[in-house]
VEXBA-932246 format. One record per residue (C-alpha): residue in one letter; x, y, z. Coordinates in steps of 0.05 Angstrom, whole numbers, padded with zeros to 5 digits, always signed. Each point is the difference from the previous one (the first is absolute). Last residue first. Example, Ala and Ser with C-alpha at 12.3 -4.5 7.8 and 13.67 -1.06 7.14 Angstrom:
REM VEXBA-932246
S+00273-00021+00143A-00027-00069+00013
REM end
This chain:
REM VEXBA-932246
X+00531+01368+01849X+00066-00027+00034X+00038-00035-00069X+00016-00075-00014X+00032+00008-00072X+00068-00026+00022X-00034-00057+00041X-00032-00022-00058X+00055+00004-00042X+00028-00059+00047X+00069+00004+00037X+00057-00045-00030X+00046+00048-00013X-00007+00049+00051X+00001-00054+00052X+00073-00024-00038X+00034+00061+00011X-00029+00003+00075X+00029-00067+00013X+00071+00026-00024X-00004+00062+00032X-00023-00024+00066X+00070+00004+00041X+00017+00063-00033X-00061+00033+00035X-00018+00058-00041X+00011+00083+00016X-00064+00039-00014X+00024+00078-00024X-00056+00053-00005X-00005+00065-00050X-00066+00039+00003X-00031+00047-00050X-00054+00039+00021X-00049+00007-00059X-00067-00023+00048X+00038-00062+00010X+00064-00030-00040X+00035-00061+00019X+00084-00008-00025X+00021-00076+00019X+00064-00019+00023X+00052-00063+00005X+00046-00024+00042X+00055-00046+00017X+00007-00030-00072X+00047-00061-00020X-00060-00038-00007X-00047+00036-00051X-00062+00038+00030X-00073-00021-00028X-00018-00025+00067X+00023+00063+00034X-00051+00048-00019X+00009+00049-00061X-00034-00033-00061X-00066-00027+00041X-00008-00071+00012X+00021-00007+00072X-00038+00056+00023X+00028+00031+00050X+00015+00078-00042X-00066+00001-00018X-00025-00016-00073X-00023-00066+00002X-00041+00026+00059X+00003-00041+00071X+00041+00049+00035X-00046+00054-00015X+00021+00063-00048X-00047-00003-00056X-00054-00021+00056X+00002+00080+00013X-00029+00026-00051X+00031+00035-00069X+00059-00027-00006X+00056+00018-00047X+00053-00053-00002X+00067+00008-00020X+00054-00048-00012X+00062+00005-00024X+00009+00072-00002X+00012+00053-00052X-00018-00034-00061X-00073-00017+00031X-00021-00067+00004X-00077-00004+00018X-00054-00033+00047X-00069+00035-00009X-00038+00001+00066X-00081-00005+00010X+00007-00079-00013X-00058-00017-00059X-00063-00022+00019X-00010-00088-00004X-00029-00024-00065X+00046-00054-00011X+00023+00027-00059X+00023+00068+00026X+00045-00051+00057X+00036-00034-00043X+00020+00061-00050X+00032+00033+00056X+00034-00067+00014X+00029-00004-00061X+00010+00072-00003X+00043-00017+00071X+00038-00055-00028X+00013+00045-00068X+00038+00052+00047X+00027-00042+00035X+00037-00045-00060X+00021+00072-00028X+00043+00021+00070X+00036-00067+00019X+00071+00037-00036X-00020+00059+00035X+00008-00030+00068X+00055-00037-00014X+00039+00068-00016X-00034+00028+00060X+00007-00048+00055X+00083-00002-00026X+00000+00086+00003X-00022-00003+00068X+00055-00025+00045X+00053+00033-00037X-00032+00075+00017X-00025-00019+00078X-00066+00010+00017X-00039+00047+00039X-00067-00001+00017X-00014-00021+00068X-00046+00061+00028X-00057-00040-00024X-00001-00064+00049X+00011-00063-00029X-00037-00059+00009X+00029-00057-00029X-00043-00063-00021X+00012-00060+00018X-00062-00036-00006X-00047+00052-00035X-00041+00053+00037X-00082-00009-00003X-00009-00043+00056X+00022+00059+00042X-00051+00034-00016X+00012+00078-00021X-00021+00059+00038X+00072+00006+00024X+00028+00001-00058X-00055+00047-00029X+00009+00052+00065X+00076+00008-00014X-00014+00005-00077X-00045+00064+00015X+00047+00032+00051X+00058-00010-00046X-00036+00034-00059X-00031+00051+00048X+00083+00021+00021X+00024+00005-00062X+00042-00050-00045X+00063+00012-00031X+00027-00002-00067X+00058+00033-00021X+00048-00055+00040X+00068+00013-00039X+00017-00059-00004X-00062-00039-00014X-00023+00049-00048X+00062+00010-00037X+00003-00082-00009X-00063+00003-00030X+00025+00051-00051X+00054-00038-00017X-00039-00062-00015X-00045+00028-00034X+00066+00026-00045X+00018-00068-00019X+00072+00001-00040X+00028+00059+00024X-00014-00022+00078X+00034-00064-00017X+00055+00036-00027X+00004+00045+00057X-00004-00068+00040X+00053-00043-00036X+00053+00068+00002X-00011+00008+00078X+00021-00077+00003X+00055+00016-00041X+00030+00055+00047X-00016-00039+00059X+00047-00058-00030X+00054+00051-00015X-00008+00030+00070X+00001-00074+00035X+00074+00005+00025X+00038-00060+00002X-00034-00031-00065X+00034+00044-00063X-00016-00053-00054X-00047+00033-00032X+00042+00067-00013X+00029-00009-00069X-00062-00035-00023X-00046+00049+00028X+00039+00056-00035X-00041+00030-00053X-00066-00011+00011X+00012-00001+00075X+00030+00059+00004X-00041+00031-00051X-00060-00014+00036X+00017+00026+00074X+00022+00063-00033X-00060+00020-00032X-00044-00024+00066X+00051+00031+00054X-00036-00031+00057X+00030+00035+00053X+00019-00062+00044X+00026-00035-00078X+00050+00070-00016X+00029+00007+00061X+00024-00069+00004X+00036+00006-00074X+00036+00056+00034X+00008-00039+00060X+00027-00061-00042X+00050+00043-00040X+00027+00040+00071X+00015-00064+00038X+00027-00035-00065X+00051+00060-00002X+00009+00012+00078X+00020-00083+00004X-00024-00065+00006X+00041-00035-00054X-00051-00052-00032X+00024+00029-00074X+00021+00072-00014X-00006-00012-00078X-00075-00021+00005X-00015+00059+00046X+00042+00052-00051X-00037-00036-00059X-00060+00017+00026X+00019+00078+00021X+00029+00007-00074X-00061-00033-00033X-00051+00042+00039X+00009+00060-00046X-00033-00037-00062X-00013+00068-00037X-00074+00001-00004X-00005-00032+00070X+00040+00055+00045X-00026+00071-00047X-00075-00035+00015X+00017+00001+00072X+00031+00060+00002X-00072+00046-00030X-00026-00049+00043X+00020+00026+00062X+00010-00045+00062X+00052+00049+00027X+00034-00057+00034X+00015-00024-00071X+00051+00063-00005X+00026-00005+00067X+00024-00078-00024X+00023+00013-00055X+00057+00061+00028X+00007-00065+00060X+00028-00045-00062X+00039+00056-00021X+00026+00011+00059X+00009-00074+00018X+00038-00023-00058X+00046+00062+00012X+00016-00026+00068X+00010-00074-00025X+00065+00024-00042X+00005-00052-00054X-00056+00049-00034X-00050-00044-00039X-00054+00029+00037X+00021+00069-00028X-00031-00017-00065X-00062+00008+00038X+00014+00085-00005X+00005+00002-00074X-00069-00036-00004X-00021+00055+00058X+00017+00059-00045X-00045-00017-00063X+00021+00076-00011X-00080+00013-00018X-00014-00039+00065X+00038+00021+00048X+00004+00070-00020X-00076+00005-00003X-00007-00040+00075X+00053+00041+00020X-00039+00072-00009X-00069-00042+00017X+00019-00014+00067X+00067+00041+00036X+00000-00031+00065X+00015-00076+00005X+00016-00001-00077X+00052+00059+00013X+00033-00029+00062X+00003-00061-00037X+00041+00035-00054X+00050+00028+00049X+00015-00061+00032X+00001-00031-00080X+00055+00055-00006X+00044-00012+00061X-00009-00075-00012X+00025+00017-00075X+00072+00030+00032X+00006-00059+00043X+00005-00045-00056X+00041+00047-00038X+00049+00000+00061X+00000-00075+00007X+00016-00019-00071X-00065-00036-00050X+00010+00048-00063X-00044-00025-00050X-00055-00025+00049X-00037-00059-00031X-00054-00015-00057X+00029+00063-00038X-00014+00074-00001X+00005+00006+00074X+00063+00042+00012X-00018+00062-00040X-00063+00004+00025X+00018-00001+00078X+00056+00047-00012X-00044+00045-00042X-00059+00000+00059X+00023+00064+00035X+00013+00036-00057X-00066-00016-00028X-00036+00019+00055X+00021+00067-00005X-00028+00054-00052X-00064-00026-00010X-00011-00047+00072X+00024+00054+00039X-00040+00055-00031X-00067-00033+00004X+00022-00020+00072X+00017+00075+00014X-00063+00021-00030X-00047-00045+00031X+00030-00003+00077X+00015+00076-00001X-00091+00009-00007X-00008+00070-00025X-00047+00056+00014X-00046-00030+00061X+00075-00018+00034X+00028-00077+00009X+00072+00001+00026X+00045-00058-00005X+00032-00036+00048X-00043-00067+00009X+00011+00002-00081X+00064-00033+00011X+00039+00024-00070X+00058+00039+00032X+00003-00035+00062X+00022-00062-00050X+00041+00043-00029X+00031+00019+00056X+00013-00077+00025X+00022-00022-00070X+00051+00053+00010X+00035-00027+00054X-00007-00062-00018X+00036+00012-00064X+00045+00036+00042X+00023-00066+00042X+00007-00041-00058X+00033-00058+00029X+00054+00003-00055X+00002+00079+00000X+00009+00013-00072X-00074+00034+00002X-00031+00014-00072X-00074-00030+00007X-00008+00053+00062X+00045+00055-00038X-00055-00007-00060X-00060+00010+00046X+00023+00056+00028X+00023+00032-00062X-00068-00012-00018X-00038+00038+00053X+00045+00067-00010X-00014-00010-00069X+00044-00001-00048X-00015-00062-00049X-00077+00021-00002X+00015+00060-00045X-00002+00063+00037X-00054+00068+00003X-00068-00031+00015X+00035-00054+00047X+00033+00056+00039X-00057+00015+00033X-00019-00076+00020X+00069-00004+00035X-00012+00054+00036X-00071-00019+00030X+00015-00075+00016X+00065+00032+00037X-00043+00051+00042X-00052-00054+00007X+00057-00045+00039X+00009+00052+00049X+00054-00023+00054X+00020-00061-00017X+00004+00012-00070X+00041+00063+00012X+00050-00042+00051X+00011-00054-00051X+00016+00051-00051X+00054+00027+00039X+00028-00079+00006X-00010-00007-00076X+00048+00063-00006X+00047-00021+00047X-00001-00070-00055X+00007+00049-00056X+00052+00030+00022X+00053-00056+00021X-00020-00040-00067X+00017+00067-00048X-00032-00006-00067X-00059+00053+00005X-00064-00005-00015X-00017-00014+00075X+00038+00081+00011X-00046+00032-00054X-00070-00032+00038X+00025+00021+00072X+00004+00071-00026X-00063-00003-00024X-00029-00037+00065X+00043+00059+00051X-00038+00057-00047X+00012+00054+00066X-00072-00003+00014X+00011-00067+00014X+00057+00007+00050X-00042+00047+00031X-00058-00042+00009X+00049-00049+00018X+00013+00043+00067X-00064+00029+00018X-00024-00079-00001X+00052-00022+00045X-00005+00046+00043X-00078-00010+00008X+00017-00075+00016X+00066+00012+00041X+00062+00008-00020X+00052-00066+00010X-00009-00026-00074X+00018+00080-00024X+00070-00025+00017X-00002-00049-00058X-00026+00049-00046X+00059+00038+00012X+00045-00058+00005X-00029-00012-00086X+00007+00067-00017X+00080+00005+00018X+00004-00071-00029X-00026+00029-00060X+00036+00073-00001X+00068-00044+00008X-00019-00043-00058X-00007+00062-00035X+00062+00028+00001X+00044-00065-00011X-00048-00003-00070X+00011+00070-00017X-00056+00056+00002X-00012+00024-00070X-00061-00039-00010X-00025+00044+00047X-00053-00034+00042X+00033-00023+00061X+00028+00076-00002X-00057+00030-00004X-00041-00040+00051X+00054+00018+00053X+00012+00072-00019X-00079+00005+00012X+00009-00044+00071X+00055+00055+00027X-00034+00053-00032X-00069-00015+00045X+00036+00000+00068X-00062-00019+00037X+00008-00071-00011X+00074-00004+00017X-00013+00031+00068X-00064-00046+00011X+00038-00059-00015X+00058+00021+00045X-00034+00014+00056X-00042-00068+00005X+00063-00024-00001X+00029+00026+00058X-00063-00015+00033X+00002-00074-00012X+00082+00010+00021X-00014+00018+00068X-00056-00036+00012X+00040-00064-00010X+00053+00032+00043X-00058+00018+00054X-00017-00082+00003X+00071-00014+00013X-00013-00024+00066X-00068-00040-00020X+00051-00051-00026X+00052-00009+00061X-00036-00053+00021X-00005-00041-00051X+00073+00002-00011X+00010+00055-00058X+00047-00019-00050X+00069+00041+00009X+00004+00069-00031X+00037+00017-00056X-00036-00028-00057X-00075+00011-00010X-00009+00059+00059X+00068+00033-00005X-00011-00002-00082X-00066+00035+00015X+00025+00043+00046X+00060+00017-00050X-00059+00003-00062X-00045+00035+00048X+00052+00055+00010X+00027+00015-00079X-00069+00002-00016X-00020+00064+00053X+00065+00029-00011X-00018+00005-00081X-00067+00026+00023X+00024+00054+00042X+00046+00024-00053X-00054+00015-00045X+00029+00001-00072X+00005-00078-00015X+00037-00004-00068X-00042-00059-00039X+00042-00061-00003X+00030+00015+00063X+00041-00056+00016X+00025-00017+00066X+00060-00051+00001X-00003-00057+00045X+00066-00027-00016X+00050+00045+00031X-00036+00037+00062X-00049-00035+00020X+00034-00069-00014X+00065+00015+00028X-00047+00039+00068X-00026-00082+00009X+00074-00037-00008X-00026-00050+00064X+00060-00008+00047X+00039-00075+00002X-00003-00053+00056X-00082+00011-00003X-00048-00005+00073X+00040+00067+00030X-00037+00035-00057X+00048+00054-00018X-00042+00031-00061X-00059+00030+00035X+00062+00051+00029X+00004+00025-00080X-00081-00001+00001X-00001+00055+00054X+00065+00036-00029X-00035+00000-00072X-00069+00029+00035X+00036+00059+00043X+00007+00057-00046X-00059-00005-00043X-00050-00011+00049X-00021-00077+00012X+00029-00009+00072X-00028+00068+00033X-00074-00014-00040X+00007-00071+00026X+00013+00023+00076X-00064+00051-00006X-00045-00060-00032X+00017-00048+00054X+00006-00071-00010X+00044-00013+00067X+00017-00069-00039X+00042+00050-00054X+00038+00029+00064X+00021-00072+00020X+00031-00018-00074X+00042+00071+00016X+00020-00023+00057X+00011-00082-00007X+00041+00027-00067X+00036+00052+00050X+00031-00060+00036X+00014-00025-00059X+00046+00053-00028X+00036+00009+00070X+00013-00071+00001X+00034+00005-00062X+00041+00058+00006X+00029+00021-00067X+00034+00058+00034X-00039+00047-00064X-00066-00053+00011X+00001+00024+00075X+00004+00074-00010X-00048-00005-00061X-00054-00031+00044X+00013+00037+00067X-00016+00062-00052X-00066-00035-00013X-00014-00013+00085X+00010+00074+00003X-00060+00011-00057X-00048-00045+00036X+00007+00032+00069X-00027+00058-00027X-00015+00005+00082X-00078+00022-00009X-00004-00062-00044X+00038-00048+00030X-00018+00009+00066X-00084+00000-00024X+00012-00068-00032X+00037-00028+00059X-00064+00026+00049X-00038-00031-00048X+00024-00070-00012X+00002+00005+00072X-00070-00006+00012X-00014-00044-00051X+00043-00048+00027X+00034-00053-00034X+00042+00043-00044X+00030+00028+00069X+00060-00047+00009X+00022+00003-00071X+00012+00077+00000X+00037-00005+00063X+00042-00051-00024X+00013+00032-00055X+00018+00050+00040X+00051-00027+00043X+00038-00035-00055X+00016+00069-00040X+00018+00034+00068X+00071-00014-00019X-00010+00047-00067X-00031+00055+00044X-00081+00028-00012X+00000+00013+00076X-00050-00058+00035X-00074+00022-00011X-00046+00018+00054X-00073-00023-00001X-00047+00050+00015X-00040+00018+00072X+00020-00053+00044X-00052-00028+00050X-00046-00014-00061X+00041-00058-00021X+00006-00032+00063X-00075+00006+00010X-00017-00024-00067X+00046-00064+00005X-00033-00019+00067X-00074+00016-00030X+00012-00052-00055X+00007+00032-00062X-00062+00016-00057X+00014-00001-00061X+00002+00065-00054X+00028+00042+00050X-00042+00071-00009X+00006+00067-00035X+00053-00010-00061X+00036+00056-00029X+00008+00048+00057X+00012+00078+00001X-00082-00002+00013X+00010-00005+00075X-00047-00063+00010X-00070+00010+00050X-00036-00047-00040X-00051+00049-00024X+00055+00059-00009X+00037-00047-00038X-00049-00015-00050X-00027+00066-00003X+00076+00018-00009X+00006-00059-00060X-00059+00038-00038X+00036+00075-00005X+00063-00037-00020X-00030-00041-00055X-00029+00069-00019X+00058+00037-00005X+00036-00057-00034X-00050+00008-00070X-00026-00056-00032X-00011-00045+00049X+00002-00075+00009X-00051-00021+00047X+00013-00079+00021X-00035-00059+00030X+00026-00073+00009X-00051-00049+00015X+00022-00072+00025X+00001+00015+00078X-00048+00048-00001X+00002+00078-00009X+00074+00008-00014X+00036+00063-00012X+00026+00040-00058X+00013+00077-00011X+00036+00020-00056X+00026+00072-00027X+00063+00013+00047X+00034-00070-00033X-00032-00037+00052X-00045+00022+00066X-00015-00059+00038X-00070-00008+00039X+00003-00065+00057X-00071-00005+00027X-00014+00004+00071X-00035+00062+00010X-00047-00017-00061X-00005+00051-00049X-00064-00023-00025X-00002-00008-00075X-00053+00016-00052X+00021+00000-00065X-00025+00005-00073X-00060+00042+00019X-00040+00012-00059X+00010+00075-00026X-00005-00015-00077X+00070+00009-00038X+00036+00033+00054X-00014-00065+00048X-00007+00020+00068X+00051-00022+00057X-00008-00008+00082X+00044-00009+00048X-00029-00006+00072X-00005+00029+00066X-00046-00041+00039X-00061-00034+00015X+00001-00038-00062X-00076+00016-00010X+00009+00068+00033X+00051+00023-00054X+00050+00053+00022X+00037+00043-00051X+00066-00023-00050X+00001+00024-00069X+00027-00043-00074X-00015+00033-00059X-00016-00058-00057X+00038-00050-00042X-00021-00074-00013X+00017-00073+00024X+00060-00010-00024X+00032-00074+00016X+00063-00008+00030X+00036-00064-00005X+00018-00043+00049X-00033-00055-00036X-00062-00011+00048X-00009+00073-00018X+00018+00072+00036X-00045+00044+00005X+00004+00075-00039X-00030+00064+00005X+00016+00060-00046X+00004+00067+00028X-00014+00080-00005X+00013+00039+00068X+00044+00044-00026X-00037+00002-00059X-00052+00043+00022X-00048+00012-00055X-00060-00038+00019
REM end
């Protein structure tokens, strides 16, 4: 489309009375038979999707403002609005709107925006306007009360807005104003204060335009100055006038746009200063002044924006080293409100507008005034920055790698950052957290883009870690070459929390890039010397900075953390802290804590290796002691492999039986006698299998220790039985390395309760008799047809003594007895 009359941007207003854009379009009104009415409707320019589709409702209240805006409410909490480019077309647009509502179109507002009773409607009806007392100075107290008397109805609120308008009522009740202030009349003075303050509550766009044009804005604010509430007048038009100077730091050739900034800073200033605080009531009143000045600005931006030799002077200037110091400071702050003002714009105004700025070398020019000496500057220029980094942090990333290639590390744009952070004077250092914030923003790889060319997160990391890193980390070095902190005061203390923030951020996100500075720069031993800080926050950032980096559970740190000793610090931190229960020994013992649950084997032993004795005593929480244990059992482990491969098996339940081998033991069980089942034997049924790590590893140490006197029982027997002539048992009974026992049978009496080498069989290796007393269980491995089955019998404790002693004193004979 190339009407532009009809050309406009949408906006709804936000939880925080602010509007929000919501795109721009051509706006055209026609029936729609889903609404069932006449209704507004607006098509993006960019892609023809409907933006807005709005039923003129009969009802609902429509105000024209500033001869270009249209707003009205759909719901009770959604604001709409069309501002348009051109007035034609806002005019063309508010006569459908009055033509479907039945409203002469010489109105600003359609509809009473609550609803009277029916009494109050009628009265008001009956009389076709409101008529105004003659603008006369002993009138004054007769309208204001007037004016007063119809703020609470809507109704009214209209009909007064409408006299006053069509009247130019405004402008006689000004020239009251200079009438009464000449005979010093008081009363007079305040009376018009209740006016004027009145006309402001009437929040109508035509009044405002009346009160905030050239000629009439310093008499509106000078009666704003005789609050009735203060013994003594407000000095509001001294200040305007005298020490409110405009500066124009750049000349400003457009007329219209100097006009346009000299209004919205007096509206502005009548907003913020001269008006009284809102009651809660009166809030949504001034809802069109907010407007007001949004738009105003909005204006201004884009004015300044399109003026391209205003912004090239500007860059020039800030540039020229000719440009004096006074001179410049002026050009910054000037820079710095005009980025402010781009905060109100919108999302795609906002981007048009730094996009310019950018194109205009704003980061060069940025980079010259940071290198220079002047407090005031540099700091508007750190706030400029600020808004950049907010705004496109890749755009940044991207400059300042440029100019690497052509400038030595020391004046980077990055770097000068970096230097003004560790630099602040302020003793709460409220710019170095300032700056520690962008950088931070600077570095978080969540923001950076990823194309098939070029990955940003590698090269700006590889670049920040070359040419940066070590600016960041000199303060740290240079104050950690001892056992303690050299310089211990409270602002270099809260300097190196800023930096060891910064730092964890890295090892939390940046992997192998810290990990290599950490470790090459031995950067973590200067950090622990931190612990001795007097200042208990420090303590704890560098103990938490530890504490990220063994949450990693990388080796490659693990082996960095027991080559160079780098628990010492942390121990003797614990030690010096003593039995106070507090966020220190809270922080120690979790850290400590995290490392026992995950079973941090390298760590775990040089802990206890190292500092067992230091720590021994530590009996109100039982980490230490956990610890310790976990160090007897890897060692344990270490020291008997079988062992630790039987335990794998049992834990982590590899072997299972199928189906037919369950169906074929089920039907043996119950095939068997029940002569042939030992006193006291436990029956357990297959699916009970699991056993508990501690419980098992005492049944297996004694186990093994028995193993060689078996083994030669059973040859013995063996041996027995060949000489007696009898045939040789059809099963072979062996001890593998990977199990404790294993038999391989070849029929099925191998696997009978009566068998020497079935699982109830008092004499064989794995059945209860033959398990020590401070044992709940024990288990036996059988193996049929190559399926290899894992089963569990627990023991009666009463009987383990008796059952010891059975085993003992049973015969050979009845060892060797086998089912033939």
């Amino acid at each position: 489309m190339t009407d532009t009359r009809r050309r406009v941007k949408v906006y709804t207003l936000n939880e925080d009375r602010q509007w929000d854009d919501r795109g721009t379009g051509h706006v055209s009104s026609g029936y729609v038979e889903r609404l069932k009415g006449m209704s507004l409707l607006v098509r993006a320019e960019s892609d023809g999707s409907l933006l807005l589709e709005s039923k003129i409702n009969p009802n609902t209240a429509y105000q024209k403002q500033q001869d270009t805006l249209i707003v009205w409410s759909e719901a009770e909490n959604y604001d709409l609005a069309l501002s348009f480019q051109e007035k034609a077309g806002c005019d063309e647009i508010w006569e459908k709107i009055c033509q479907v509502q039945g409203k002469d179109p010489s109105v600003d507002i359609t509809q009473d925006l609550v609803d009277e009773s029916e009494e109050e409607r009628f009265d008001d009806m009956s009389s076709p306007g409101l008529e105004l007392p003659s603008c006369e100075l002993n009138r004054l107290e007769e309208i204001a009360e007037l004016v007063a008397s119809s703020l609470p109805s809507p109704l009214r609120r209209e009909k007064l807005a409408l006299a006053l308008e069509n009247e130019g009522y405004i402008k006689k009740l000004l020239e009251l104003f200079h009438v009464c202030e000449d005979l010093e009349n008081i009363e007079g003075l305040h009376h018009l204060y209740e006016i004027i303050k009145g006309i402001f509550l009437l929040n109508r766009t035509a009044l405002f335009e009346v009160m905030f044009s050239e000629e009439c804005i310093m008499d509106v604010i000078g009666c704003l100055e005789y609050d009735p509430a203060l013994s003594q007048p407000r000095k509001h038009r001294e200040f305007l006038t005298k020490t409110a100077k405009f500066k124009e730091v750049i000349p400003i050739s457009d007329p219209e746009l100097k006009q346009k900034i000299h209004q919205t800073y007096r509206v502005q200033y009548i907003q913020d200063m001269v008006l009284p605080t809102p009651s809660v009531f009166e809030e949504n009143m001034l809802s069109t002044l907010h407007s007001f000045i949004f738009f105003n600005k909005v204006e201004i931006v884009g004015m300044l924006q399109e003026d391209e030799k205003f912004l090239t002077d500007l860059f020039a200037q800030l540039t020229d080293e000719a440009t004096d110091e006074e001179k410049r400071q002026e050009l910054v702050n000037f820079l710095k409100e005009f980025c402010a003002f781009s905060q109100t714009l919108q999302p795609q105004n906002r981007d048009a507008f730094f996009k310019t700025l950018s194109n205009m070398g704003i980061l060069p020019a940025l980079e010259v005034i940071l290198g220079m000496d002047d407090t005031q500057v540099r700091s508007a220029a750190t706030d400029i920055f600020s808004y950049l980094v907010e705004y496109n942090p890749s755009m940044v990333r991207e400059f300042v790698m440029q100019e690497a290639q052509q400038n030595d590390d020391d004046i980077l744009l990055i770097n000068l950052i970096i230097e003004h952070m560790i630099c602040d004077t302020d003793p709460e250092l409220g710019g170095a957290v300032q700056l520690m914030g962008l950088l931070r923003t600077l570095v978080d790889p969540e923001n950076m883009l990823a194309t098939a060319n070029k990955t940003e997160k590698t090269e700006f990391l590889g670049f920040f870690y070359k040419h940066c890193m070590h600016v960041l980390t000199a303060p740290l070095l240079a104050n950690t070459t001892e056992d303690k902190p050299s310089k211990d005061d409270f602002q270099t203390a809260q300097l190196l929390a800023l930096v060891l923030e910064l730092l964890t951020f890295c090892v939390e996100h940046h992997t192998y890039h810290i990990k290599n500075y950490i470790i090459n720069k031995d950067i973590l031993r200067r950090v622990l010397v931190l612990m001795a800080s007097k200042h208990a926050f420090l303590a704890l950032c560098a103990l938490r900075f530890k504490r990220k980096i063994i949450g990693l559970k990388d080796e490659f740190y693990n082996r960095y953390i027991m080559k160079s000793f780098l628990f010492e610090p942390v121990v003797k931190a614990f030690l010096n802290n003593g039995s106070r229960y507090n966020l220190m020994n809270s922080a120690i013992i979790e850290m400590f804590e995290f490392i026992r649950v995950e079973d941090i084997k390298s760590l775990t032993a040089h802990v206890i290796e190292n500092y067992w004795k230091a720590l021994e005593d530590v009996d109100y929480v039982q980490t230490f002691k956990g610890l310790k244990l976990r160090f007897e059992q890897q060692r344990e482990r270490q020291d008997n492999p079988k062992l630790d491969s039987m335990r794998s098996i049992l834990r982590n339940h590899r072997y299972r039986r199928d189906a037919r081998t369950l169906e074929d033991e089920e039907e043996m069980w119950f095939n068997t006698d029940e002569d042939d089942m030992e006193d006291g034997e436990a029956v357990v049924s297959p699916s009970d299998k699991t056993k508990n790590d501690d419980d098992i590893m005492d049944p297996i140490s004694k186990f093994m220790e028995r193993k060689k006197l078996k083994e030669s029982e059973e040859k013995e027997v063996l041996l027995k039985t060949n000489l007696s002539g009898r045939q040789s048992p059809s099963f072979k009974l062996s001890l593998s390395s990977g199990t404790k026992t294993n038999l391989t049978s070849q029929s099925p009496a191998a696997n009978l309760p009566g068998s020497p080498g079935s699982p109830g069989s008092p004499g064989s290796p794995g059945s209860p008799g033959s398990v020590p007393k401070n044992t709940s269980q024990t288990a036996a491995i059988t193996t049929k047809g190559g399926l290899v089955g894992l089963v569990d019998y627990p023991d009666d404790d009463e009987d383990d003594d008796e059952d010891e002693d059975k085993e003992d004193t049973l015969p050979l004979s009845k060892k060797a007895k086998f089912e033939s």
